[in-house]
KEKE-304090 format. One record per residue: residue number from 1; residue in three letters; chain; y, x negated, z negated of N, C-alpha, C in turn. Coordinates in Angstrom, 1 decimal, decimal comma, padded with zeros to 4 digits, m for minus. Each point is the difference from the previous one (the first is absolute). Example, Ala and Ser with C-alpha at 12.3 -4.5 7.8 and 13.67 -1.06 7.14 Angstrom:
<nodes>
1|ALA|A|m005,7|m013,2|m007,8|001,2|000,9|000,0|001,2|m000,9|000,0 .
2|SER|A|001,1|000,4|000,7|001,1|m000,9|000,0|001,1|000,8|m000,8 .
</nodes>
This chain:
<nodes>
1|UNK|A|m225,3|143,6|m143,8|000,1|m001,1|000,9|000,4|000,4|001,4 .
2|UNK|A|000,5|m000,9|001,0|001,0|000,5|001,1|m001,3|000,4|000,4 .
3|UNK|A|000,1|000,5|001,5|m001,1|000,3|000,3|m001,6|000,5|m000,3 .
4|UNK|A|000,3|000,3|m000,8|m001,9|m000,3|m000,7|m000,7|001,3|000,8 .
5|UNK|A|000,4|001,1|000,3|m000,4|000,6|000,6|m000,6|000,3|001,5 .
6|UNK|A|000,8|m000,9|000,3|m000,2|m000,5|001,9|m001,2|m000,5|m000,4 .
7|UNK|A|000,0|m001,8|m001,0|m001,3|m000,2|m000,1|m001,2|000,3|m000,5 .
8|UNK|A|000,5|001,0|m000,5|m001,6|000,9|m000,5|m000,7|001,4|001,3 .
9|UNK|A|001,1|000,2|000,6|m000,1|001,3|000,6|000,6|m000,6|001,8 .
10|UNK|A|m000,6|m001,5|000,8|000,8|000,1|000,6|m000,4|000,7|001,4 .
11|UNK|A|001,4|000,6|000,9|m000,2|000,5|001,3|m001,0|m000,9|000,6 .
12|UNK|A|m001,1|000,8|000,4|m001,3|m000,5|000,3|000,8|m000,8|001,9 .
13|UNK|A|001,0|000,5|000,6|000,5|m000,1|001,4|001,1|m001,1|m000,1 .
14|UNK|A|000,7|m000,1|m001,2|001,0|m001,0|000,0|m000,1|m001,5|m000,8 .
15|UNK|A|m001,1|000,6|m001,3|m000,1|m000,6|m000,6|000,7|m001,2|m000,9 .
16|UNK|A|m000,6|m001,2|000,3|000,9|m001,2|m001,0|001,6|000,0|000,8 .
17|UNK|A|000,3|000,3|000,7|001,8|000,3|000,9|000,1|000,8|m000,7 .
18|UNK|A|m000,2|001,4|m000,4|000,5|000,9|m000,7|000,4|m000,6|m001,3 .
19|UNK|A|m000,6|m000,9|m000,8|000,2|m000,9|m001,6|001,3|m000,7|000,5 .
20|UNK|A|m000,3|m000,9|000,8|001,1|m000,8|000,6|001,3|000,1|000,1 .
21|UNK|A|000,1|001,2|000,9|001,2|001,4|000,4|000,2|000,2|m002,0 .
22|UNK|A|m000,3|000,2|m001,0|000,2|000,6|m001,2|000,6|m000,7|m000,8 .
23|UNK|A|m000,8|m001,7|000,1|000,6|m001,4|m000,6|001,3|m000,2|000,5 .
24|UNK|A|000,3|000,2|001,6|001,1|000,0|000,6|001,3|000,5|m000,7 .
25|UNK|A|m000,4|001,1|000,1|000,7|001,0|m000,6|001,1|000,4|m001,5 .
26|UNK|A|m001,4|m001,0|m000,4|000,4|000,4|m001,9|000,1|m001,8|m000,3 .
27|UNK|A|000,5|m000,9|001,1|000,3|m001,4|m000,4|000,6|m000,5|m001,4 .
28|UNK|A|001,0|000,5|000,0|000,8|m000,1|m001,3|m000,2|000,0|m001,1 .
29|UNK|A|m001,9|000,8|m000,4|m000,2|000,0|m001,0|m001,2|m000,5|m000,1 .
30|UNK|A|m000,5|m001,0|000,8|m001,4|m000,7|000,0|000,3|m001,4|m001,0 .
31|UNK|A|m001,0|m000,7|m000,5|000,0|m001,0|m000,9|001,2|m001,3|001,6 .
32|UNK|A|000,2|m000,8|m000,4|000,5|m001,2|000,6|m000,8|m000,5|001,4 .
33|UNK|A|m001,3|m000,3|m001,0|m001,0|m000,6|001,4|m000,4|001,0|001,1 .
34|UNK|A|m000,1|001,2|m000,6|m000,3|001,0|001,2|001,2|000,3|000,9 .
35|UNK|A|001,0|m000,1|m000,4|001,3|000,4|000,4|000,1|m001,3|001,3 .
36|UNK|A|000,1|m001,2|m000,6|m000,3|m000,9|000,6|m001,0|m000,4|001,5 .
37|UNK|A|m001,2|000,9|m000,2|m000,7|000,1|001,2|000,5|001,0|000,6 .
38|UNK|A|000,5|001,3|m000,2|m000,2|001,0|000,7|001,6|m000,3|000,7 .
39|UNK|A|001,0|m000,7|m000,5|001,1|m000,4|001,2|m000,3|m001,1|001,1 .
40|UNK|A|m001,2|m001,1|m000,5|m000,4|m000,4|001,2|m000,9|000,2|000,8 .
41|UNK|A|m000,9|001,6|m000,6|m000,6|000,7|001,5|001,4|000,5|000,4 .
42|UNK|A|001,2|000,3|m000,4|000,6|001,0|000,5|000,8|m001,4|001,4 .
43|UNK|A|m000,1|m000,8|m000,3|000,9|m001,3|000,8|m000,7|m000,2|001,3 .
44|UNK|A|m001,6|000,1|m000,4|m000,5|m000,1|001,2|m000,3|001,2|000,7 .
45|UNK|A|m000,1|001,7|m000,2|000,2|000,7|000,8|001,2|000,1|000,3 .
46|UNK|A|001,1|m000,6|m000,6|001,5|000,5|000,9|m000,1|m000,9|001,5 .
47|UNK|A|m000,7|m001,2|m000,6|000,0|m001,0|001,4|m000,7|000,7|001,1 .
48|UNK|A|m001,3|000,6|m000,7|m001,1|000,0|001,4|m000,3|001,9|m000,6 .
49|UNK|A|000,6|000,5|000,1|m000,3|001,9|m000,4|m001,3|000,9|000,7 .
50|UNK|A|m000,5|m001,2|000,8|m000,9|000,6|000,4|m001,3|000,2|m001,5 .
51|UNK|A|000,4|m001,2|m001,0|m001,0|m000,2|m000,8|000,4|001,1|m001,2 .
52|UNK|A|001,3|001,0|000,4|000,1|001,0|m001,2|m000,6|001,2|000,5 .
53|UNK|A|m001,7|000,1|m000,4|m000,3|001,3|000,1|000,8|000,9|000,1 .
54|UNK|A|000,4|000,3|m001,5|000,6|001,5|000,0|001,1|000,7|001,4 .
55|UNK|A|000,8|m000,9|000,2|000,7|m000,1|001,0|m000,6|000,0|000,9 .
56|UNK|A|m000,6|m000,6|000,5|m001,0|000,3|001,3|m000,7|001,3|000,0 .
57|UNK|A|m000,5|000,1|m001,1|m000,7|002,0|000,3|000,6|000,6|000,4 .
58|UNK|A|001,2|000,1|m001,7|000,9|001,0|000,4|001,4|000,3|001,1 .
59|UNK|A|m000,3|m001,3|000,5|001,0|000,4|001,4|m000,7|m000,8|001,6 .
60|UNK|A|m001,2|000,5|m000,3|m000,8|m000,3|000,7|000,1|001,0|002,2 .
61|UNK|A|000,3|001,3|m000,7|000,6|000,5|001,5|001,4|m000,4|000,3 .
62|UNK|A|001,1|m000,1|m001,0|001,2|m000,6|000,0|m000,2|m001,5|000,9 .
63|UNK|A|m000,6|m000,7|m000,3|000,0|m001,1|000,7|m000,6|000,4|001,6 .
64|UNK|A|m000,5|000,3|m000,1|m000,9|000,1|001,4|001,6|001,2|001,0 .
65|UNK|A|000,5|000,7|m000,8|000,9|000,8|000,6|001,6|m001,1|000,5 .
66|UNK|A|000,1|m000,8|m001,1|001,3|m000,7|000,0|000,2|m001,4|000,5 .
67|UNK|A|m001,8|m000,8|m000,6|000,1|m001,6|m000,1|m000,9|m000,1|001,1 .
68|UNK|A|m000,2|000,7|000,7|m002,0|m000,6|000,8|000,2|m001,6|000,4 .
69|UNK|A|001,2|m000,4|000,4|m000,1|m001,3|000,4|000,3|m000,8|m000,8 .
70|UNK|A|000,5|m000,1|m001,5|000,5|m000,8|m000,9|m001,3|m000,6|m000,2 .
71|UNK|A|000,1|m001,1|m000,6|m000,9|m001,1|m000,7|000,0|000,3|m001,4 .
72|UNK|A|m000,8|m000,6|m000,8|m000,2|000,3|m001,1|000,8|m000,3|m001,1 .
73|UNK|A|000,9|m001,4|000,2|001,1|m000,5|m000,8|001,3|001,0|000,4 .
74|UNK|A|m000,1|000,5|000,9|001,7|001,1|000,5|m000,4|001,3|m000,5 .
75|UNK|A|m001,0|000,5|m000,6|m000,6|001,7|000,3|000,9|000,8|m001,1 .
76|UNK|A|000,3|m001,0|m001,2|000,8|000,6|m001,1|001,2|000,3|000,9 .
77|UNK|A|000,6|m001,2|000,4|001,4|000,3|000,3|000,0|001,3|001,4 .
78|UNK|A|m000,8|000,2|000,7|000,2|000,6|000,7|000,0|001,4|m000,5 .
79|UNK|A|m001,0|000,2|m000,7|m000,1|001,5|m001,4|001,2|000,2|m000,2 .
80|UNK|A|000,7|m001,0|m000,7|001,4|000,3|m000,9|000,8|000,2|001,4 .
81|UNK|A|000,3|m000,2|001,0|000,7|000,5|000,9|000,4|001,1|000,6 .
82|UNK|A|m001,6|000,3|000,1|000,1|001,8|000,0|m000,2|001,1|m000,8 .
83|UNK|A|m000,3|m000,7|m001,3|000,0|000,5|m001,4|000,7|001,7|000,2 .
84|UNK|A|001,3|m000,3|000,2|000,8|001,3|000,7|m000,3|001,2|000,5 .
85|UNK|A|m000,9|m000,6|000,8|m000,7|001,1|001,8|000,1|001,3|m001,1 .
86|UNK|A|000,2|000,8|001,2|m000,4|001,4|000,0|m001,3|000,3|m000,5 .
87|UNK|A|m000,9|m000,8|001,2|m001,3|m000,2|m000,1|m000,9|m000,9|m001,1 .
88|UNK|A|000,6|m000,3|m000,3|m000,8|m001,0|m001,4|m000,6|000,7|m001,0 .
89|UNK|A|m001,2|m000,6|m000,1|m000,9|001,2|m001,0|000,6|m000,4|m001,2 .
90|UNK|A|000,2|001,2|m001,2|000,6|000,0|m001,3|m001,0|m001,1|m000,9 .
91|UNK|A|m001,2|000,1|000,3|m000,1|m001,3|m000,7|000,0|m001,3|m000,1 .
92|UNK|A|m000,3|000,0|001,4|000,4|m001,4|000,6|001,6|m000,9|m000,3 .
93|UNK|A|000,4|001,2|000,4|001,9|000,0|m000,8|000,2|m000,5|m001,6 .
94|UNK|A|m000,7|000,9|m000,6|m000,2|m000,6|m001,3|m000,6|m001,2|m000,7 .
95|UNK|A|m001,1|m000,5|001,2|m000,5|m001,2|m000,5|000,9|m001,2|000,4 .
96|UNK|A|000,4|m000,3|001,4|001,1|m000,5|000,6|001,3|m000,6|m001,3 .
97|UNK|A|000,4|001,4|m000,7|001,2|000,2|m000,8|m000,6|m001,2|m001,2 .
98|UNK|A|m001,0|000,3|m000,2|m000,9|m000,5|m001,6|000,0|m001,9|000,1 .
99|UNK|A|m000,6|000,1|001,5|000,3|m001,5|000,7|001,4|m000,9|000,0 .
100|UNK|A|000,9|001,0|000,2|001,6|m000,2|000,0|000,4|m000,7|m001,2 .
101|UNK|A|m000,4|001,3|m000,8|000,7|m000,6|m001,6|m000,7|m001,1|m000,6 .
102|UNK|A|m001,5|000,1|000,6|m000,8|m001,8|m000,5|001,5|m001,1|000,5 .
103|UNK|A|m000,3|000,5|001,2|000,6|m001,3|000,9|001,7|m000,3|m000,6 .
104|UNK|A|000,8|001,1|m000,7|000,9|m000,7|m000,3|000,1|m000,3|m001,5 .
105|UNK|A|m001,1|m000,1|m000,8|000,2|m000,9|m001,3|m000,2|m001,3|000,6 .
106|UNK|A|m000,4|m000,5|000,5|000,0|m001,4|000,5|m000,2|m000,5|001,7 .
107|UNK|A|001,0|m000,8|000,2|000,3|m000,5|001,6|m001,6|m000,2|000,3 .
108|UNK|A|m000,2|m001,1|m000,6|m001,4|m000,6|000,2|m001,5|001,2|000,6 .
109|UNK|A|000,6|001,4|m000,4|m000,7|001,2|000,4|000,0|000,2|001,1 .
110|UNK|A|001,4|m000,2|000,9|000,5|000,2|001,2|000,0|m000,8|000,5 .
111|UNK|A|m000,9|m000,7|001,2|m000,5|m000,7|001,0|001,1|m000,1|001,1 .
112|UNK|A|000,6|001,0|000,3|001,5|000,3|000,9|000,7|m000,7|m001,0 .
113|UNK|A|000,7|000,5|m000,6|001,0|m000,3|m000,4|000,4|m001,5|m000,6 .
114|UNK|A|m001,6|m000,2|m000,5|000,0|m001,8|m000,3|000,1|m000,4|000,9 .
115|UNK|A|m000,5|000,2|001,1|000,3|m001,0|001,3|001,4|000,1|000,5 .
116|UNK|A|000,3|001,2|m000,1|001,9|000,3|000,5|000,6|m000,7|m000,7 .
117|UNK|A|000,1|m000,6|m001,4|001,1|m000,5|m000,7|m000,8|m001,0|m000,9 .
118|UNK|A|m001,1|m001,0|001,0|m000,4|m001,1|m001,0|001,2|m001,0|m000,3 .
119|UNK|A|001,0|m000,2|000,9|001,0|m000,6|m000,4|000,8|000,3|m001,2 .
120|UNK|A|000,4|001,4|000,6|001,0|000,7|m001,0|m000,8|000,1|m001,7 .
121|UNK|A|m000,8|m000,2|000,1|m000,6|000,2|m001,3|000,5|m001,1|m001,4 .
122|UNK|A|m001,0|m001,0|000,8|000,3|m001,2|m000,7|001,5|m000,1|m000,8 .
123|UNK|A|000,8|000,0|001,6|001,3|m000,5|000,2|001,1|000,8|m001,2 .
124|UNK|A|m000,1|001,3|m000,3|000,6|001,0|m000,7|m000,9|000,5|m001,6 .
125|UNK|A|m001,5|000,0|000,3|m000,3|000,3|m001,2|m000,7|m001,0|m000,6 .
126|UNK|A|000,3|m001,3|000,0|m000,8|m001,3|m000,6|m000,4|000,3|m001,4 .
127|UNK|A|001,3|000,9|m000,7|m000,4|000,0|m001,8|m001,1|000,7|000,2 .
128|UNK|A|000,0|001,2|000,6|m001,0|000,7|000,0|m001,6|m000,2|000,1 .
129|UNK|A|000,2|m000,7|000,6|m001,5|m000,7|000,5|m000,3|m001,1|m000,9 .
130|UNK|A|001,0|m000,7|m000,4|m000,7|m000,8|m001,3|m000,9|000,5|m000,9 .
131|UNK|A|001,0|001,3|m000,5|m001,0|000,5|m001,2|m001,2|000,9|000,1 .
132|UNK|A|m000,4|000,1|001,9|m000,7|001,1|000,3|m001,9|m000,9|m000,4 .
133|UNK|A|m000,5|000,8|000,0|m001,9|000,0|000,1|m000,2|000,2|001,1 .
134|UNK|A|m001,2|m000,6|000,5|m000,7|m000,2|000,8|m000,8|001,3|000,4 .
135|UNK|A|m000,1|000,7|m001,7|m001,2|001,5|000,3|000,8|001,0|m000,5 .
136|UNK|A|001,3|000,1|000,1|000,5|000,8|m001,4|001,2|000,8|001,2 .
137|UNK|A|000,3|000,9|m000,1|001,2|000,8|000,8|001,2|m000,8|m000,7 .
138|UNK|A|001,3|m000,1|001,1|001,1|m000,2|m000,3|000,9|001,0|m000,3 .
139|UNK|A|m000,6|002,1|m000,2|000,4|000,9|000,2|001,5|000,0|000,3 .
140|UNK|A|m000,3|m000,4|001,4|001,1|000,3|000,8|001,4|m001,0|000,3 .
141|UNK|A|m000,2|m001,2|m001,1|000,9|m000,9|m000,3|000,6|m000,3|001,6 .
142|UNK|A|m000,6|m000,6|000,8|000,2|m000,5|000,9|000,8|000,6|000,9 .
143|UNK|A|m000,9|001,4|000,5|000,9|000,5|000,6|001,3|000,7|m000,1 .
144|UNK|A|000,5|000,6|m001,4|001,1|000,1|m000,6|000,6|m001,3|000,4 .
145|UNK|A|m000,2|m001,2|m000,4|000,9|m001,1|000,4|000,8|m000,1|001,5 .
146|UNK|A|m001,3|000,1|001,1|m000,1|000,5|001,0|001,3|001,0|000,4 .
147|UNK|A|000,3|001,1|m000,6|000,9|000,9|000,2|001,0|m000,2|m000,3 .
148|UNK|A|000,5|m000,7|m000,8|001,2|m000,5|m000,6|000,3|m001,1|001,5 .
149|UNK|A|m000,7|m001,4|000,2|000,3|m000,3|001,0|000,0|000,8|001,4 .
150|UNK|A|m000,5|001,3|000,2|000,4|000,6|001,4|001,6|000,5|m000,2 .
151|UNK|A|000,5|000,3|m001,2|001,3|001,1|m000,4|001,0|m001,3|000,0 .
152|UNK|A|m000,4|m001,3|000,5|000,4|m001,3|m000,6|000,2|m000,5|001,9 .
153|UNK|A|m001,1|000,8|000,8|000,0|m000,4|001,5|m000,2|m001,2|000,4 .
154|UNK|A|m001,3|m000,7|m001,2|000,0|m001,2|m000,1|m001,5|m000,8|000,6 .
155|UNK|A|m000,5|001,1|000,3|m001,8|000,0|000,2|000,2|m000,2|001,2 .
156|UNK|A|m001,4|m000,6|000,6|m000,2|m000,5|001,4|m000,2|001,5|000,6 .
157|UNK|A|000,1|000,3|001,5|m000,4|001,3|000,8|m000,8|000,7|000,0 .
158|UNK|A|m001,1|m001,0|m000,4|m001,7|000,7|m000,1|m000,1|000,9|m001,2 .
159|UNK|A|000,3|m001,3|m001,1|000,3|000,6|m001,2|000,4|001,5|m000,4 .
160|UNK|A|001,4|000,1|000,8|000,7|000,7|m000,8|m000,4|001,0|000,7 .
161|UNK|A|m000,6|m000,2|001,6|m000,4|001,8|000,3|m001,5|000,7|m001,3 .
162|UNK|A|m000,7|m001,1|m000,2|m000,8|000,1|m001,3|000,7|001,2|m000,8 .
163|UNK|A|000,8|m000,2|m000,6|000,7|m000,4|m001,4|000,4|001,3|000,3 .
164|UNK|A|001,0|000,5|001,3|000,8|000,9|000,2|m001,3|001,2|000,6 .
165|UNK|A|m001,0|000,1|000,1|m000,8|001,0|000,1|m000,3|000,0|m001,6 .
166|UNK|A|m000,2|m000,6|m000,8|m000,7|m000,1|m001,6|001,3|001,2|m000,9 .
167|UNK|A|001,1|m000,8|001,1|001,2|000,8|m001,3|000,0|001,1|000,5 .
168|UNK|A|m000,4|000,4|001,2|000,1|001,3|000,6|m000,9|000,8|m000,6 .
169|UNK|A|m001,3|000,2|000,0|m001,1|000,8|m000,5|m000,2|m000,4|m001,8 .
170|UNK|A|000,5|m000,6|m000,7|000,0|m000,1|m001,3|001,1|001,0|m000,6 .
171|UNK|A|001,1|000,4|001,0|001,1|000,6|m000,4|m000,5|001,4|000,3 .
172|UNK|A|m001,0|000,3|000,6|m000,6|001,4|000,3|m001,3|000,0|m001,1 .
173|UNK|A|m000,5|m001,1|m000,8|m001,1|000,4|m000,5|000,2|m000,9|m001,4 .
174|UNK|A|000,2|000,4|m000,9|000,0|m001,2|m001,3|m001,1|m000,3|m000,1 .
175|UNK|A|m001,0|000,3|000,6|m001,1|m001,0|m000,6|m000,4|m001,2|000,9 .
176|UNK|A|000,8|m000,2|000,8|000,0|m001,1|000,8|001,0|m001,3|m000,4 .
177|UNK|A|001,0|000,5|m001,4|000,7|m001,2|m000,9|m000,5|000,1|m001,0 .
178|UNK|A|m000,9|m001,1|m000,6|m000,6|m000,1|m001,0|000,9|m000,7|m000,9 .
179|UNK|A|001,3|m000,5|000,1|000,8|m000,4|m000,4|000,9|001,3|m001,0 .
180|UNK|A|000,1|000,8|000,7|000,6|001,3|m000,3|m000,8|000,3|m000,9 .
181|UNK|A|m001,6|000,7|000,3|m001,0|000,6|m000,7|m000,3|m000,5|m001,3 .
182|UNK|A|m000,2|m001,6|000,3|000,4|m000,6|m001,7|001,1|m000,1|m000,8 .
183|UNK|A|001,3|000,2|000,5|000,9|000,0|m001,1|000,8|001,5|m000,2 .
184|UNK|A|m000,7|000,9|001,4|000,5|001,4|m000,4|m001,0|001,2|m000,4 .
185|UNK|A|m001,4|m000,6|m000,8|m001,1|000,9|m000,1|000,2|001,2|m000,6 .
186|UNK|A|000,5|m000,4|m001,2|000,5|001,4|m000,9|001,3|000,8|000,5 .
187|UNK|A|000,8|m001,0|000,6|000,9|001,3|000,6|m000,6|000,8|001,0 .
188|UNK|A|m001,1|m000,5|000,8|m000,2|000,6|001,1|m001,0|001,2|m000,7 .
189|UNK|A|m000,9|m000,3|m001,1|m001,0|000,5|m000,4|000,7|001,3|m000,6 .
190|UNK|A|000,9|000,1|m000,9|001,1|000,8|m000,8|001,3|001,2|001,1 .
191|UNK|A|000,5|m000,9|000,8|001,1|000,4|000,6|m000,4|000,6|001,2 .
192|UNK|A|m001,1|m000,8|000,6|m000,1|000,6|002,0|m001,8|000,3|m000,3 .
193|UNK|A|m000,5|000,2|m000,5|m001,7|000,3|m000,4|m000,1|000,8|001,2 .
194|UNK|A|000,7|001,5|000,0|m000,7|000,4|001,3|000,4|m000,5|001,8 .
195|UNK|A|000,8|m001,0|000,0|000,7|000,0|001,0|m001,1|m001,6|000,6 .
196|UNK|A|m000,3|m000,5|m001,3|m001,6|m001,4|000,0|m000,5|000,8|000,5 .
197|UNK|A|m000,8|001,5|m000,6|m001,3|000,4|000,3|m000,2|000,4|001,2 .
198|UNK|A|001,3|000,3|000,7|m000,2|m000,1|001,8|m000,7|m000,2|000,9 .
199|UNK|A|m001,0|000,9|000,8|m000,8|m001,1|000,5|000,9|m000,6|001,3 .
200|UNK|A|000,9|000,6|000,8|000,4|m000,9|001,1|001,5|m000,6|m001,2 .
201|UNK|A|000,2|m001,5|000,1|001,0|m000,4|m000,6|000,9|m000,2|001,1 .
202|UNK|A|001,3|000,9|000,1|001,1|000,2|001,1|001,6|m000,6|m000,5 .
203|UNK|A|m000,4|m000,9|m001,3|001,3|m000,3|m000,9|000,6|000,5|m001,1 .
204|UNK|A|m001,0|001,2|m000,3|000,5|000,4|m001,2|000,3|000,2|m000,9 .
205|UNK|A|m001,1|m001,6|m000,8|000,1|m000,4|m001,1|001,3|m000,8|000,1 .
206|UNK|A|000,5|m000,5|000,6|001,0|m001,0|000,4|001,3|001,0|m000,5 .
207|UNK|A|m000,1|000,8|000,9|001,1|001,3|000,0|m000,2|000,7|m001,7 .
208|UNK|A|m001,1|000,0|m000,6|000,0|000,4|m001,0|001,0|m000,8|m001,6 .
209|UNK|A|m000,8|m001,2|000,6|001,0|m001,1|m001,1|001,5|m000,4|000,1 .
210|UNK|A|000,2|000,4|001,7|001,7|000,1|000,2|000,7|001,3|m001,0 .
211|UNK|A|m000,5|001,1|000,0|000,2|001,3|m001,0|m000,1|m000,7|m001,2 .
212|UNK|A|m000,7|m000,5|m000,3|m000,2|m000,3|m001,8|000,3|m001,2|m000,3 .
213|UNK|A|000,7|m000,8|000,6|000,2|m001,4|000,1|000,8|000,1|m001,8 .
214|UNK|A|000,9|000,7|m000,3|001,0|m000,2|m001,2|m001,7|000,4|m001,2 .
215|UNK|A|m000,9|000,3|000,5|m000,7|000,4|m001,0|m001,0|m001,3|000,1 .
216|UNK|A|m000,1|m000,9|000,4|m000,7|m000,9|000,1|000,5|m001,0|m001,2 .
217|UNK|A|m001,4|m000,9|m000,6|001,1|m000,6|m001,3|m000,6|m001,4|000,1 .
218|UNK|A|m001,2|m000,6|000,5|000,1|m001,0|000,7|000,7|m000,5|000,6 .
219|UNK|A|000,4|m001,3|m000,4|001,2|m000,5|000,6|m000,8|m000,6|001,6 .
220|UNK|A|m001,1|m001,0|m000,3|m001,3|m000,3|001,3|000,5|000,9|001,0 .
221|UNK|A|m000,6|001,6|m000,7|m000,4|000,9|001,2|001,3|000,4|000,7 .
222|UNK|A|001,2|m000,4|m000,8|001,3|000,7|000,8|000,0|m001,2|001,1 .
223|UNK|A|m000,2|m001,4|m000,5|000,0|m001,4|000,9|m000,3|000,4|001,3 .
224|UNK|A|m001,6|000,4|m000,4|m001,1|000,5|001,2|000,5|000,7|001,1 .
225|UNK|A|000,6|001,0|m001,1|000,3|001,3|001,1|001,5|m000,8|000,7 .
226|UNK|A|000,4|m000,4|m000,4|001,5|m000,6|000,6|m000,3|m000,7|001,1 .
227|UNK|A|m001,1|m001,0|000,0|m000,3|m001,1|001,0|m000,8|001,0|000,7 .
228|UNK|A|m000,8|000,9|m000,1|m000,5|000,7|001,2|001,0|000,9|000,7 .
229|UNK|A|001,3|000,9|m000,6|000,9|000,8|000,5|000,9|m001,0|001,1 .
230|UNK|A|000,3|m001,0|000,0|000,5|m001,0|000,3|m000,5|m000,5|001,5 .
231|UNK|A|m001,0|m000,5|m000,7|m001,1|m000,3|001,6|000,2|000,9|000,7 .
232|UNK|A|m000,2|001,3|000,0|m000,7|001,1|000,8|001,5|000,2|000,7 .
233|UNK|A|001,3|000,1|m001,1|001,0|000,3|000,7|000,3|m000,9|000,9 .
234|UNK|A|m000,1|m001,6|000,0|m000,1|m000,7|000,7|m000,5|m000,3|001,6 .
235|UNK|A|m001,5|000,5|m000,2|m000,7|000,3|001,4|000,5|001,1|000,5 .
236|UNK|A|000,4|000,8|m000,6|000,4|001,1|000,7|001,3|m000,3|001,4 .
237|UNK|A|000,7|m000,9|m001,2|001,4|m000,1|001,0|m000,8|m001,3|001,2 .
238|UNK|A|m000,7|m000,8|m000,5|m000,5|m001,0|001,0|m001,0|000,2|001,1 .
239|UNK|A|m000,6|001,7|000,4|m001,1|m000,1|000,5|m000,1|001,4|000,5 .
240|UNK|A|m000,7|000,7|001,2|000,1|001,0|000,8|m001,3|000,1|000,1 .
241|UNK|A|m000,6|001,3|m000,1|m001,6|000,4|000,3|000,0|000,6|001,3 .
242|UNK|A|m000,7|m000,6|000,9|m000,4|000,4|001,2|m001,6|000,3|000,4 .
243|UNK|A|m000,1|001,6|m000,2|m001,8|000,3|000,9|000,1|m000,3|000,6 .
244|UNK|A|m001,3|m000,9|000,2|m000,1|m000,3|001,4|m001,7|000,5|000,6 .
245|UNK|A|m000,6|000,8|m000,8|m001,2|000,3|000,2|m000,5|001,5|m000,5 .
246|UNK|A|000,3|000,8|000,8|000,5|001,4|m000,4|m001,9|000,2|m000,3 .
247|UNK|A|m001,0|m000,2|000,3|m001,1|000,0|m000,5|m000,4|m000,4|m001,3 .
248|UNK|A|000,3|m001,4|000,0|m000,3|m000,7|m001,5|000,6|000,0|m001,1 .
249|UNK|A|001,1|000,9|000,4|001,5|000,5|m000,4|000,6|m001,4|m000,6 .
250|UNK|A|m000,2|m000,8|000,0|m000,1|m001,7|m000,6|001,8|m000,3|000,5 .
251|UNK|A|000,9|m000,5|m001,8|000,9|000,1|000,3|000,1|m002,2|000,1 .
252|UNK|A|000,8|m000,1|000,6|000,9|m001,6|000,5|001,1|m000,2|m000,8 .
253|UNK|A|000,5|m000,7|000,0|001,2|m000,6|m000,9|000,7|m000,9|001,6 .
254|UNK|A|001,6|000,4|000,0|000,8|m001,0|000,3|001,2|m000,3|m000,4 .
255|UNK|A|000,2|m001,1|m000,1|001,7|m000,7|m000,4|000,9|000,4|000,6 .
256|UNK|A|000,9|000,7|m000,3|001,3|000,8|000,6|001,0|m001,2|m000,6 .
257|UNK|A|000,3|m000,9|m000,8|001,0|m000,8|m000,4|000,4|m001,5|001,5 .
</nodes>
């Protein structure tokens, strides 16, 4: 049984968060109803993160180093900002990363980005939202939609600076497209295995499935990989990275078009 060991043996320091963090974790294979609660704890720490323990321990000097003045609804996003630093403790970095990939199986995860493109949402992905749950991930539906309308130049400003940081760091890290991850598991698992097992993901896997692409036999995963090669080639030509915080090493996005 998932966890059974946390709750027989648990960290006397972390305790029931440590179970939680595991449920988290291993979502995809819990019965329905549990699945079901543990995405709407996960809806209400994305809103208020102050209420996600684990995150709070574990980037507990990170905050005090990066966020001292953030409030408790901004602390995530300010993490992911400097995610990068020089200075950013490795695990804090990694928890940060874990948060990321929650946040893009479903908009509704992302409190920024819902608010950046409450319009654009409706307006472009209506199918989508019809068939969605209330407790259930859209893995990733939305924002794939989302991407297609930025390569489309059709999203409101807010939006699409959203959208165009999402396409930026997903193209450095596949586990931040859960779109990809579901229809390219076995290639990735088979073809790029050690280039997944990475611990810093710098695009490799990405780069890996461009080499093996004629060996890919999923028609889905060639889709995937097409609409992601596409996007990225896209931002690239639409968009210029400027440091602007040689400390936080924290990179900006601007429109050159």
């Amino acid at each position: 049984m998932l966890c059974v060991l946390l709750l027989l043996t648990p960290d006397p320091q972390s305790g029931e968060p440590e179970i939680i963090e595991c449920l988290k974790e291993n979502k995809k294979q819990l019965s329905t109803r549990c699945h079901q609660k543990v995405f709407k704890l996960q809806e209400t720490e994305m809103m208020d993160p102050e209420l996600d323990y684990t995150l709070m321990r574990v980037c507990k000097q990170m905050i005090k180093r990066f966020c001292p003045e953030a409030d408790s609804k901004t602390m995530l996003q300010c993490l992911k900002q400097n995610k990068n630093s020089e200075l950013m403790d490795p695990k804090c970095k990694q928890m940060i990363t874990k948060r990321q990939i929650t946040q893009n199986t479903d908009y509704r995860l992302n409190p920024v980005l819902r608010k950046a493109c409450k319009a654009d949402i409706p307006k472009f992905c209506h199918g989508i939202l019809t068939k969605a749950k209330d407790d259930s991930e859209l893995e990733g539906q939305v924002i794939s939609c989302l991407k297609l309308r930025y390569a489309d130049q059709r999203l409101s400003s807010d939006c699409e600076d959203q959208i165009r940081i999402i396409i930026q760091e997903s193209a450095l890290d596949y586990r931040l497209d859960p779109q990809l991850q579901l229809h390219c598991s076995d290639e990735i698992a088979s073809l790029c295995a050690e280039e997944a097992a990475a611990q810093e993901q710098t695009g490799q896997v990405e780069e890996c499935l461009k080499v093996n692409l004629l060996k890919i036999k999923t028609e889905m995963c060639k889709k995937c990989y097409a609409k992601v090669k596409c996007k990225f080639r896209y931002i690239s030509k639409r968009t210029a990275f400027v440091k602007v915080n040689e400390t936080t090493n924290s990179v900006h996005f601007r429109n050159i078009t």
